[in-house]
DRENMI-44438 format. One record per residue (C-alpha): x, y, z. Coordinates in steps of 0.001 Angstrom, whole numbers, padded with zeros to 6 digits, always signed. Layout:
residues N
XYZ
...
This chain:
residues 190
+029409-021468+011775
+026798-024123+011850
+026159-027451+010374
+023111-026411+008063
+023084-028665+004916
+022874-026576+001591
+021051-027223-001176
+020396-025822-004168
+016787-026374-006264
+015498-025227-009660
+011947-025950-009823
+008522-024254-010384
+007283-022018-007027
+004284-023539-007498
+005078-027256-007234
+008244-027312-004952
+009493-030688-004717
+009530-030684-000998
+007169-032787+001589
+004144-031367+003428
+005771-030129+006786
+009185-030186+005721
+010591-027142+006352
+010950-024880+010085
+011241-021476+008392
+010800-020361+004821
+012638-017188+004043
+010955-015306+000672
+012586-012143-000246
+011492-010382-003749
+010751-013341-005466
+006830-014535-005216
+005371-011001-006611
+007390-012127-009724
+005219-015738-010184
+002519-014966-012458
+000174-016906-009214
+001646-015562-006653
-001563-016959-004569
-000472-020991-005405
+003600-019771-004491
+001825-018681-001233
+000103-022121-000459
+003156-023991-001288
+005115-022208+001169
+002239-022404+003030
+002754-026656+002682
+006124-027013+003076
+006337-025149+006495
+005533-027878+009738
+002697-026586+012411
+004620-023807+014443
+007628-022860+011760
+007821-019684+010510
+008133-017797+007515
+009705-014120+006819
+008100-013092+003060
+008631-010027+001136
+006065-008693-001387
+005531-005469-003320
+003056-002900-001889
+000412-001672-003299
-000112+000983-000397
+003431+002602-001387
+004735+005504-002690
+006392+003620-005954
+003412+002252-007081
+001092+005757-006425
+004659+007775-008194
+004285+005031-010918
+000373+005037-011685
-000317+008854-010345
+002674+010178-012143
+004553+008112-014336
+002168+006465-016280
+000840+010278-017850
+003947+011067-017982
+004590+008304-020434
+001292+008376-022264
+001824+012269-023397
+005419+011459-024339
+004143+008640-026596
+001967+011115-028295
+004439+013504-028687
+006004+014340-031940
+009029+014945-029976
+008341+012791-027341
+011407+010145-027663
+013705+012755-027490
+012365+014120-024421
+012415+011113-022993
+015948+010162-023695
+017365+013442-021855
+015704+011825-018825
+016781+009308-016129
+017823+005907-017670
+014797+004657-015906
+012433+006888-018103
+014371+006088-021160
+013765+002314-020663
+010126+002576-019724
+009619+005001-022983
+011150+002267-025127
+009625-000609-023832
+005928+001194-024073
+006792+002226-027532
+007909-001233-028729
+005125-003575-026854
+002380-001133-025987
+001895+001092-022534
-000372-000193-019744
-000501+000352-015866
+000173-003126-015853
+003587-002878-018271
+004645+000234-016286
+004358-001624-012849
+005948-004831-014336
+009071-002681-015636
+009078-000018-012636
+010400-002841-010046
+013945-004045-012007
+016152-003066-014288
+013787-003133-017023
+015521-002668-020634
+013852-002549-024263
+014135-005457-026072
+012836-008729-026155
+013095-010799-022894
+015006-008116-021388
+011921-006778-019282
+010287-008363-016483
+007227-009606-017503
+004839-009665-014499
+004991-008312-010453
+002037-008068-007982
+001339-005704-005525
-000340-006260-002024
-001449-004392+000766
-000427-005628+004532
-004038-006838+004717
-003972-008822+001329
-000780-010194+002123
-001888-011355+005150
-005242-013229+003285
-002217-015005+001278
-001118-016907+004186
-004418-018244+006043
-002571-020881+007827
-000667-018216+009757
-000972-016047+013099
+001239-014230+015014
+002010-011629+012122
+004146-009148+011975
+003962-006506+009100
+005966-003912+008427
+006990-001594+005482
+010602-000620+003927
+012215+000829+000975
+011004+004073+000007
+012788+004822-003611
+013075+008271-005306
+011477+009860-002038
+012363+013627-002412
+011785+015029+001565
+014596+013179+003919
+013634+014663+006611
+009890+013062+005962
+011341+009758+005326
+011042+007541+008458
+007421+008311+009018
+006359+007943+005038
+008733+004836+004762
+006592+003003+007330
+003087+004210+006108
+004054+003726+002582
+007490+001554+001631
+007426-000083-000939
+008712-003893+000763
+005886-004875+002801
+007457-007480+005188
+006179-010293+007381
+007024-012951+009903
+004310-015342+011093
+004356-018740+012591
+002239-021761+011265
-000604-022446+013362
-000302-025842+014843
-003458-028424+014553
-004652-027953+017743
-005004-024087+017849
């Protein structure tokens, strides 16, 4: 047990109602790929951490097997079902995933952009039931996100609907779909 004080905040990721320096660690799992700019989230976690805390941030990868399955595959996929006579119905004997993304291009239009939006949650038809925006970075771009950093440490997780087991560890860390990071706050006089 420790004596950490807990608070809860609701407020906008891009204005946090916290002082410059205010924070030693900032801990960001699956949430700043969701703020339509990610890139002012970034500099406000950026802000809030002092010279020499740390941060551990997870963003979506754009070097990753989901988002190639999702573009390279899905995406035609979904295109010739929408021009398919038949093409609702042979979406609908597919994974609930497909179903959703089917409906959801049908109702509000298909895009690479909608597909990679609804491909990261549990997406539904509907209005307001969809997520409406996630970015993707690679290791290097995420790294560009955080200039007042060093000491980084980047890795890759998560490798969904990955077929080959066997192949797994070795894909997983050329092409997860988390790409992770610690890095500590440079201090003023480095």
């Amino acid at each position: 047990q420790n004596d950490l004080r807990r608070r809860f905040t609701n407020a906008d990721a891009t204005q946090l109602p916290f002082g410059d320096s205010a924070f030693d660690f900032v801990y960001s799992i699956g949430v700043l790929h969701h703020v339509p700019d990610t890139e002012a989230a970034c500099r406000e976690v950026s802000r809030i951490v002092r010279p020499g805390g740390k941060v551990r941030i997870m963003l979506y990868g754009r070097i990753s097997y989901h988002y190639y399955l999702v573009v390279g595959m899905v995406f035609p996929l979904i295109w010739i079902l929408l021009h398919l006579p038949m093409g609702r119905a042979l979406a609908h004997k597919g994974p609930r995933k497909l179903r959703d993304m089917f409906d959801i291009c049908k109702q509000n239009g298909l895009s690479k952009k909608r597909l990679l939006d609804i491909s990261t949650d549990t997406s539904s038809a509907g209005a307001d039931n969809f997520n409406p925006h996630s970015s993707f970075y690679s290791p290097a771009e995420m790294k560009k996100l955080f200039p007042e950093f060093e000491d980084f440490d980047i890795w890759k997780t998560d490798l969904r609907y990955f077929p080959l087991p066997w192949f797994r560890g070795f894909f997983e860390r050329h092409f997860g779909f988390f790409v992770q990071m610690t890095a500590r706050k440079k201090s003023p006089d480095s």
